[in-house]
Structures are given as structure tokens and as C-alpha cells.
Residue frames as a rotation matrix with the C-alpha (Angstrom) as fourth column:
UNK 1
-0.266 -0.185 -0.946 -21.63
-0.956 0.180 0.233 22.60
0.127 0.966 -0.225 -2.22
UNK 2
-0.886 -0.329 -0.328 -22.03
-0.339 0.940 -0.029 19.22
0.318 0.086 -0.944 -0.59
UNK 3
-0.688 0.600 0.408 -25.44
-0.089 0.488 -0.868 19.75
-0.720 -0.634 -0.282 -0.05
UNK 4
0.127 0.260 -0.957 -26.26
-0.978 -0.130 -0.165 20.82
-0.167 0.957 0.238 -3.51
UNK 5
-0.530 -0.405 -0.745 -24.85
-0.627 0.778 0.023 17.22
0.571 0.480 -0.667 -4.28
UNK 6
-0.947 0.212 0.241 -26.58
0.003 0.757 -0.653 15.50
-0.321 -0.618 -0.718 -1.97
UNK 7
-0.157 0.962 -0.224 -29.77
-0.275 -0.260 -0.926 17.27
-0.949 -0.084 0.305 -3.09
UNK 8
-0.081 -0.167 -0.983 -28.76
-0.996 0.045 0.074 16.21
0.032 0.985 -0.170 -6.46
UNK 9
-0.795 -0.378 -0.474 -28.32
-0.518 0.830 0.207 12.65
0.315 0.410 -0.856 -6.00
UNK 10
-0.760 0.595 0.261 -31.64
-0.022 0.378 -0.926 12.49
-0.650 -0.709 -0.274 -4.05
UNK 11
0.012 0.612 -0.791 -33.40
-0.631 -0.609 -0.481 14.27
-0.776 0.505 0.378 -6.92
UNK 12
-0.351 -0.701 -0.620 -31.68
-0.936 0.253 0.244 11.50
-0.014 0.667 -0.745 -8.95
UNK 13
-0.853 -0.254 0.456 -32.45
-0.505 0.618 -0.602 9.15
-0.129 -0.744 -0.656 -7.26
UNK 14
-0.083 0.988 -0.128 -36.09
-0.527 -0.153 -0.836 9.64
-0.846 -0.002 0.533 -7.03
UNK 15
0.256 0.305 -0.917 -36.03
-0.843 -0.394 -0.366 10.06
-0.473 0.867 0.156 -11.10
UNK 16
-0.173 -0.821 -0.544 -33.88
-0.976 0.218 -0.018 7.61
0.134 0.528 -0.839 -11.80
UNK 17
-0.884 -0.435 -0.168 -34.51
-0.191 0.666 -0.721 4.51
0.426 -0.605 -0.673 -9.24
UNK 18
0.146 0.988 0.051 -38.00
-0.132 -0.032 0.991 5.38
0.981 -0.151 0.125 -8.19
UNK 19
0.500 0.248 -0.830 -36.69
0.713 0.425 0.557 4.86
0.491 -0.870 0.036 -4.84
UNK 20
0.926 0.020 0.376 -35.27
-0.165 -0.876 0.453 7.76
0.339 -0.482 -0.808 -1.91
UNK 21
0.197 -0.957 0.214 -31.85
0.246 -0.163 -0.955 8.55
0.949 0.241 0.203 -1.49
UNK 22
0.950 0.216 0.226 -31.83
-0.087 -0.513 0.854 8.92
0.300 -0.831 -0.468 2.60
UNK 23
0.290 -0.866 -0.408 -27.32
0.901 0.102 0.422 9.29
-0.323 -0.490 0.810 3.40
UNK 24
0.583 -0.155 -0.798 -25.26
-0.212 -0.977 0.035 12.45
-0.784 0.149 -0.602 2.00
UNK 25
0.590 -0.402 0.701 -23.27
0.776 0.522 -0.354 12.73
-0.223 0.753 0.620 -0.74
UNK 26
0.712 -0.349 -0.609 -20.21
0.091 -0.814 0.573 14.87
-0.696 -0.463 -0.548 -0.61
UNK 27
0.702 -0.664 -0.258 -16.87
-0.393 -0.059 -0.918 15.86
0.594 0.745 -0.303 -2.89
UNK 28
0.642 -0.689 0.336 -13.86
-0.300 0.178 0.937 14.41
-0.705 -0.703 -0.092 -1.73
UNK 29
0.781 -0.496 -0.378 -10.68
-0.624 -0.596 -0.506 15.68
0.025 0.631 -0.775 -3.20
UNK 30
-0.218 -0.758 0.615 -8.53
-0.671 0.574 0.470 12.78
-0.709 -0.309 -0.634 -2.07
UNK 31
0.496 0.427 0.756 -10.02
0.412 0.651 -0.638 10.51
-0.764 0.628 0.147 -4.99
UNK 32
-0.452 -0.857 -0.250 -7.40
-0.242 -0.152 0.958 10.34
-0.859 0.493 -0.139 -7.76
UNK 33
-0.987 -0.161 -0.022 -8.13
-0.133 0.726 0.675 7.50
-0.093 0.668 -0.738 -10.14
UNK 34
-0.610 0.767 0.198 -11.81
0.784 0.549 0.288 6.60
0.113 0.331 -0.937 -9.85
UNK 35
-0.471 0.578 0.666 -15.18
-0.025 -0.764 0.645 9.28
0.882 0.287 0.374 -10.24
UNK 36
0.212 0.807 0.552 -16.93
-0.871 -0.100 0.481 8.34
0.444 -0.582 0.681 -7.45
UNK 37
-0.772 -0.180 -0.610 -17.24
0.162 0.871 -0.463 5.46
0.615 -0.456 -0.643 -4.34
UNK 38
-0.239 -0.927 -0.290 -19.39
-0.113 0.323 -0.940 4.14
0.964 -0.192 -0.182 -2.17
UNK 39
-0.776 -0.627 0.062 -18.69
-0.495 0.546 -0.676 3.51
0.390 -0.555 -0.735 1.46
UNK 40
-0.080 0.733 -0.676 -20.80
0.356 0.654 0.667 0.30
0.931 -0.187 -0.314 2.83
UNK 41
-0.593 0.172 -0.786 -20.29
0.804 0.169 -0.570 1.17
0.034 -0.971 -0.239 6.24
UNK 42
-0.697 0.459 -0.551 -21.60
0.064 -0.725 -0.686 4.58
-0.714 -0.513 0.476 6.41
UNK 43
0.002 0.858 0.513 -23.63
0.872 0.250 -0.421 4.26
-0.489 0.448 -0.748 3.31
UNK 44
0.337 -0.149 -0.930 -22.53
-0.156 -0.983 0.100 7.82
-0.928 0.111 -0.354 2.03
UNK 45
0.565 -0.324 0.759 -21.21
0.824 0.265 -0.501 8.38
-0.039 0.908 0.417 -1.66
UNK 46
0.010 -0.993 -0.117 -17.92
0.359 -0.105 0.927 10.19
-0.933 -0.052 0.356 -2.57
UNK 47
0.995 -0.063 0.074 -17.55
0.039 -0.445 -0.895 12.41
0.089 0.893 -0.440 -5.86
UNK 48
-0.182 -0.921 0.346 -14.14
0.969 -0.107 0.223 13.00
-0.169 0.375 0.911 -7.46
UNK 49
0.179 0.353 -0.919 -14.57
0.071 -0.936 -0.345 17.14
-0.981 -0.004 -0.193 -7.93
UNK 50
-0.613 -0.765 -0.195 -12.13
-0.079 -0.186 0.979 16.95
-0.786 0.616 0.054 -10.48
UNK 51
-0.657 0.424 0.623 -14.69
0.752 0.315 0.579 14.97
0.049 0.849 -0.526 -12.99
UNK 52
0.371 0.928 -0.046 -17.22
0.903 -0.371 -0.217 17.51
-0.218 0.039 -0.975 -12.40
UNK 53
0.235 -0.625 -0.745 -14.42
-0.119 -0.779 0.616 20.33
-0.965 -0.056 -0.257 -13.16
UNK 54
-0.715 -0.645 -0.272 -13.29
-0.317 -0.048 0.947 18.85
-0.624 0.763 -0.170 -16.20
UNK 55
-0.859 0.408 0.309 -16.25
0.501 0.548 0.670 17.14
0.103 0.730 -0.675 -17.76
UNK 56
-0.773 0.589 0.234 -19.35
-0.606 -0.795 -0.001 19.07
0.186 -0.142 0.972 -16.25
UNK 57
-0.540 0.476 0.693 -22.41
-0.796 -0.023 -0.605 18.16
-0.273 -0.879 0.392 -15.13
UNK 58
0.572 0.593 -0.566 -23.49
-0.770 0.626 -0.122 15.35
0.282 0.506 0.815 -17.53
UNK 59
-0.178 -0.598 -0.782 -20.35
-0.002 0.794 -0.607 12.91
0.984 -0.106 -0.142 -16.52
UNK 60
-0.809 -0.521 0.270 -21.38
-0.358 0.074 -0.931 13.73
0.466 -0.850 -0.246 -13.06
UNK 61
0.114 0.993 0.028 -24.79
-0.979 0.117 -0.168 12.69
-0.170 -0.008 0.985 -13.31
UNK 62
0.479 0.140 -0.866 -23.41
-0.586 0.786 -0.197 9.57
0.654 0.602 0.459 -14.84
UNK 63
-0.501 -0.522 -0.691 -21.44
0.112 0.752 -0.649 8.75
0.858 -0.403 -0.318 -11.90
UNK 64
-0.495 0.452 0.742 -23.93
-0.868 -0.302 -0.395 9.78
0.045 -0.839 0.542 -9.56
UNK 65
0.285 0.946 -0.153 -26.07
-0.939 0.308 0.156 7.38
0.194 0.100 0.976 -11.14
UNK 66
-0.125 -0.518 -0.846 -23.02
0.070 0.846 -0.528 4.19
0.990 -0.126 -0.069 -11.31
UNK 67
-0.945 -0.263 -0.196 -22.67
-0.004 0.606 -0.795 4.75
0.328 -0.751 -0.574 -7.36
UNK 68
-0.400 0.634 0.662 -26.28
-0.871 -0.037 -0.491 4.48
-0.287 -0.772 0.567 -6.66
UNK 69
0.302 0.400 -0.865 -26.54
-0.627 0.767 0.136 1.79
0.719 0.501 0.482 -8.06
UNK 70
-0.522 -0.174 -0.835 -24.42
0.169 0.938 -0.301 0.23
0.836 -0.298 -0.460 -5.98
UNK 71
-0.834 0.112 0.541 -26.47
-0.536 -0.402 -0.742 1.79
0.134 -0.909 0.396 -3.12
UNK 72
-0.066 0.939 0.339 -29.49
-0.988 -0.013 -0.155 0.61
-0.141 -0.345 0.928 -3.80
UNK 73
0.433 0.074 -0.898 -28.31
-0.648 0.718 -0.253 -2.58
0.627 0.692 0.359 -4.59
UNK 74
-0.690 -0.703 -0.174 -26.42
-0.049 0.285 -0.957 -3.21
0.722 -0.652 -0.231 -1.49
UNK 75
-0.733 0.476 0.486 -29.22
-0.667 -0.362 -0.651 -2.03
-0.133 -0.801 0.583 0.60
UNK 76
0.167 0.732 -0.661 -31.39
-0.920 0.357 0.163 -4.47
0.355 0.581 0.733 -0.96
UNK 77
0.135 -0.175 0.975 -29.44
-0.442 0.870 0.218 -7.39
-0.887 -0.460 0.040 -0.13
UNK 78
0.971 -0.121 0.206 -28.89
0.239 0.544 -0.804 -8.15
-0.014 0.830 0.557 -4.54
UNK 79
0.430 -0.879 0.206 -25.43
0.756 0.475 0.451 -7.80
-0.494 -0.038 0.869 -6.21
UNK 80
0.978 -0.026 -0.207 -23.71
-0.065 -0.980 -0.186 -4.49
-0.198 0.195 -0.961 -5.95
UNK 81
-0.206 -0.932 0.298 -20.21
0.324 0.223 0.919 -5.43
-0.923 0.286 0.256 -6.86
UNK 82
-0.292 -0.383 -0.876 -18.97
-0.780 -0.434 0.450 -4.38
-0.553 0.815 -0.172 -10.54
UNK 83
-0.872 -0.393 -0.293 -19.35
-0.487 0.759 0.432 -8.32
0.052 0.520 -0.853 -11.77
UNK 84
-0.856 0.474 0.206 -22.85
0.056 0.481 -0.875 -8.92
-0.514 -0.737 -0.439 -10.91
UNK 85
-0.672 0.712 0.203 -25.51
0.706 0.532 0.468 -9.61
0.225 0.457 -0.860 -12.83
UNK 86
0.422 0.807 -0.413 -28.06
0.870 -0.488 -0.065 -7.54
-0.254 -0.332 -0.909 -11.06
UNK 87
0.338 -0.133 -0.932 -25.60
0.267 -0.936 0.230 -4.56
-0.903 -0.327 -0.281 -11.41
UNK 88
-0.932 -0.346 -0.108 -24.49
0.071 -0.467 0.881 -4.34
-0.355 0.814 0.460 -14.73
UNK 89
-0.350 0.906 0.238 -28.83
0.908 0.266 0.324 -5.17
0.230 0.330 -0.916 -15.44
UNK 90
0.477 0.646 -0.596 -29.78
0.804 -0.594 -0.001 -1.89
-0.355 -0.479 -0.803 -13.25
UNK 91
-0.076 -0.861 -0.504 -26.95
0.272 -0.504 0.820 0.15
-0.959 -0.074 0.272 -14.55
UNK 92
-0.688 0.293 0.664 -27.84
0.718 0.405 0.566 -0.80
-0.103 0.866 -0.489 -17.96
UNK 93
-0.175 0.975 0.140 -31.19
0.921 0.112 0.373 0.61
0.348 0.194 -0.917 -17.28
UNK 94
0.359 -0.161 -0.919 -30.32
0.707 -0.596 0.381 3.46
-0.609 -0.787 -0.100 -15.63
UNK 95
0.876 -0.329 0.353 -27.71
0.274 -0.263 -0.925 4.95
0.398 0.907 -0.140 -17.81
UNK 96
0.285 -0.936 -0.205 -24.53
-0.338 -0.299 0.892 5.20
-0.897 -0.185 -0.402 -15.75
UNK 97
0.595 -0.522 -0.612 -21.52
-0.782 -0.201 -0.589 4.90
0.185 0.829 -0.527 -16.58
UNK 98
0.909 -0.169 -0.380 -19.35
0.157 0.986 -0.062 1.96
0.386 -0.003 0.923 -16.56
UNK 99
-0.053 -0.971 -0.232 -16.15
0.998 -0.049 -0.025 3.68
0.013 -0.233 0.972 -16.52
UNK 100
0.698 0.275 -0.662 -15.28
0.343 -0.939 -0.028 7.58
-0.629 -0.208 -0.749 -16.00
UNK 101
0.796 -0.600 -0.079 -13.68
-0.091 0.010 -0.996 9.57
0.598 0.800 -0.047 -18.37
UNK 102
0.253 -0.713 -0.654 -9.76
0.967 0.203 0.154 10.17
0.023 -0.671 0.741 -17.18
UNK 103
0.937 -0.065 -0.343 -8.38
0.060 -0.937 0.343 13.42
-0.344 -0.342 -0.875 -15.64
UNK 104
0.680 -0.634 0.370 -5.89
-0.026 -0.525 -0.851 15.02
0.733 0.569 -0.373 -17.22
UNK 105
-0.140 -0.666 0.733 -2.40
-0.824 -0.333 -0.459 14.59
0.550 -0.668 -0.502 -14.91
UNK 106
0.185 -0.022 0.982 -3.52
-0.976 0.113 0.186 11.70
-0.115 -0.993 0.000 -12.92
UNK 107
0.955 0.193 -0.227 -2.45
-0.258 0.917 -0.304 8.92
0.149 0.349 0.925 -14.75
UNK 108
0.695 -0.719 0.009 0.85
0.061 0.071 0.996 7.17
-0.717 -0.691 0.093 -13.04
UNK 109
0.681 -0.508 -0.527 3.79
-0.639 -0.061 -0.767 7.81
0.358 0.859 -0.366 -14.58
UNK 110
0.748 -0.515 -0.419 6.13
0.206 0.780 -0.590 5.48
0.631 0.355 0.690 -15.60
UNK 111
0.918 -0.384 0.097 8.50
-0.124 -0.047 0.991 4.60
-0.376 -0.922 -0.091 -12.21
UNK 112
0.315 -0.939 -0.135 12.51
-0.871 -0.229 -0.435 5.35
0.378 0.255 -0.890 -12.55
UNK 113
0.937 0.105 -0.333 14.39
0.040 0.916 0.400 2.48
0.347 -0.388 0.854 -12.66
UNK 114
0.132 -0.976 0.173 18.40
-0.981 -0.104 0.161 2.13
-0.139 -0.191 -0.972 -10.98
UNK 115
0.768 -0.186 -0.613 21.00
-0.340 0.693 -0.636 -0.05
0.543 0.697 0.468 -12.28
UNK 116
0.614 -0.692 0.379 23.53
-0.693 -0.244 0.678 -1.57
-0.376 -0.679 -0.630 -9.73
UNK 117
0.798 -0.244 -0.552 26.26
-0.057 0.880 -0.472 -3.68
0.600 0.408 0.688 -9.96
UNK 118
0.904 -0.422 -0.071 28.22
-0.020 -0.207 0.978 -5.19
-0.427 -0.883 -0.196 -7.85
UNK 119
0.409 -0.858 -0.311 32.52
-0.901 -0.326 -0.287 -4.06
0.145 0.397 -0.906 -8.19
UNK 120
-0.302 -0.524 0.796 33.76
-0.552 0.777 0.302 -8.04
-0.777 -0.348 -0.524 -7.33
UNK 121
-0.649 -0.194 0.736 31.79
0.320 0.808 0.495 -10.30
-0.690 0.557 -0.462 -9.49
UNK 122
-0.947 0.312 0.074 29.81
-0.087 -0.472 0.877 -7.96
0.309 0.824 0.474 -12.09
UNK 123
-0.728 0.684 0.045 26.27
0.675 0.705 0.218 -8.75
0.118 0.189 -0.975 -10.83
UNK 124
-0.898 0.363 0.247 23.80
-0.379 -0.925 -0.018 -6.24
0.222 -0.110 0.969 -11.94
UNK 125
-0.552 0.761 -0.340 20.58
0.665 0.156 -0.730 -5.58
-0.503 -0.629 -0.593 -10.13
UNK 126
-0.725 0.304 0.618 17.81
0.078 -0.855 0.513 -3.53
0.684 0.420 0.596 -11.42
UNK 127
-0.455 0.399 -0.796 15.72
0.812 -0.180 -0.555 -2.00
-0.364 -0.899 -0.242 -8.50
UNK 128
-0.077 0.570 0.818 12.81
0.360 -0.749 0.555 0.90
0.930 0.337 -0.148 -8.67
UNK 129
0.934 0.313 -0.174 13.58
0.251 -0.226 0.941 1.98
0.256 -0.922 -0.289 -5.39
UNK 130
0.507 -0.828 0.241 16.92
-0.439 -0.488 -0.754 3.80
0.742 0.276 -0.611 -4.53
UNK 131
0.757 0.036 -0.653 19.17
0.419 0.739 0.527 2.10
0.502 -0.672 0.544 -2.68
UNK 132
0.909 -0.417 -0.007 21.67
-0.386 -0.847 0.365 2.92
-0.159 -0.329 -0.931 -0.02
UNK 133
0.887 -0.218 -0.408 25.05
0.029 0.907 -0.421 1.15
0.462 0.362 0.810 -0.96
UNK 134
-0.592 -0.780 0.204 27.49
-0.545 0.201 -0.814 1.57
0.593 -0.593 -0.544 1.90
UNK 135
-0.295 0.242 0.924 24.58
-0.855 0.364 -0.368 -0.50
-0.426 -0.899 0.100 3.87
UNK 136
0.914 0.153 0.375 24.30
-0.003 0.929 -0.371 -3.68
-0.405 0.338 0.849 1.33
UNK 137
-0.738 -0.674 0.033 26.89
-0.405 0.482 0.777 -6.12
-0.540 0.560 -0.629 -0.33
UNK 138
-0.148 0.557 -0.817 25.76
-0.828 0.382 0.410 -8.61
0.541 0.737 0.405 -3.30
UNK 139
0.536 0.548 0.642 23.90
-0.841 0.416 0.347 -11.36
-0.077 -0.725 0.684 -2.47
UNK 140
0.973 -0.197 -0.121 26.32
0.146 0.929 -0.340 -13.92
0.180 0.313 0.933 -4.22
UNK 141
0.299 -0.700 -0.648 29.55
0.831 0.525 -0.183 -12.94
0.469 -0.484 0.739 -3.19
UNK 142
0.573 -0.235 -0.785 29.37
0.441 -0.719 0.537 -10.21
-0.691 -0.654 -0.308 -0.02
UNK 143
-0.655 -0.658 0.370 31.46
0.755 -0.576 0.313 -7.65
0.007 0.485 0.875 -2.95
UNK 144
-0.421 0.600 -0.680 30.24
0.149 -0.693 -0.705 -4.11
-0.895 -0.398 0.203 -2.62
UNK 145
0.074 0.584 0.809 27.84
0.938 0.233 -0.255 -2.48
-0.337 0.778 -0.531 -4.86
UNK 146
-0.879 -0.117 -0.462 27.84
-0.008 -0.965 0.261 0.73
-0.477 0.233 0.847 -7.22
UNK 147
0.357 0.889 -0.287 25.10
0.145 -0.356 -0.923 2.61
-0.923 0.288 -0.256 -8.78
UNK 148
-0.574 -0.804 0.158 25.38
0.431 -0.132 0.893 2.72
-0.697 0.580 0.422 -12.60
């Protein structure tokens, strides 16, 4: 499958860029949040699967096309960052996409919060992390704490 993609983004490339696509380009299921990366050092590009699962082969074309930009823009020596000039100009011209759509499920959900307080002088804490409370006191007057 990851050479099909690769042979895609070369084929893309070509069409797209007029110029040759010479690293791999693979899926890589660890990508949550964003469609696609990438990496300067090795020069390789990253797919989200997912977007190609849920949207099909036109949204993946569109991020094939956002991370070659930054390839070929990096390799150049111009500005391959998101905020550059040169890249939103080639992008533009290209048709990527700016943004992918979102996957169902992978947006964070909303983080549980706990309410202590302490049983001496009333001071309540709110914390998003659980705490243990036989191994703290309050900070204002050493009085233990409960969970409420």
C-alpha cells in the first residue's frame, strides 16, 4: 500500500509541480489530529490513513499535494513553513488544501475536572489531574485535604 502512495505522490508530483518526487511516502497510523507531515530530516511524507478512509481519494490528493509543497519548498532553500509567502503562493496554485477535513472521534474531549478542599480552613482547589490526598496538606495552612 505504501508504495501505491509513494507512486501516487510521484505521479503527483510530476503533474502537479513539474518537478520529481525522489523519497517515499508511507501511511502512518500514529497521526491523530493532522492529514499528513513532512519530516525534514529524512525528507519522507506521512499520510493520516484515516483521511483517506473517511474522505477518499480526492482529500488525499489534497493533502498529498499541501505536504509537497512543503517538500519542494524546503528543498529549494524558499519558505516551507505554513506562514510564508512562497507557501501559501505555491499552494494556492497547486490546489491543496489548507486545512484537512476532521475525523470523526479524534477531537479531544473536554478534560474532567476535581474539586478539593481543604477540612481546616475551607480552601478549595480545582485540579484536572487526580490527586493523592493522604500525600498533600493545603498550601496555606498544612490542614488536610478532601476530594469533593
Amino acid at each position: 500500500m505504501d508504495k501505491d502512495l509513494t507512486h501516487l505522490t510521484k505521479e503527483i508530483s510530476e503533474a502537479f509541480f513539474g518537478k520529481p518526487f525522489r523519497h517515499t511516502a508511507k501511511f502512518n497510523n500514529r497521526l491523530r489530529t493532522t492529514g499528513g507531515r513532512y519530516m525534514l530530516s529524512s525528507h519522507d511524507i506521512e499520510i493520516n490513513p484515516k483521511q483517506y478512509e473517511w474522505f477518499g481519494e480526492e482529500e488525499l490528493i489534497s493533502i498529498i499535494k499541501h505536504e509537497l509543497c512543503h517538500y519542494h519548498l524546503h528543498l529549494e532553500g524558499k519558505g516551507f513553513k505554513h506562514r510564508d509567502h512562497d507557501f501559501k503562493v505555491l499552494l494556492n496554485k497547486v490546489g491543496g488544501a489548507r486545512h484537512c477535513q476532521e475525523v470523526p472521534g479524534t477531537k479531544n474531549k473536554k478534560k474532567q475536572v476535581h474539586y478539593y478542599q481543604c477540612s481546616a480552613c475551607g480552601c478549595e482547589y480545582k485540579r484536572y489531574r487526580r490527586m493523592d490526598t493522604s500525600k498533600f496538606v493545603c498550601g496555606k495552612c498544612k490542614g488536610k485535604i478532601k476530594k469533593i
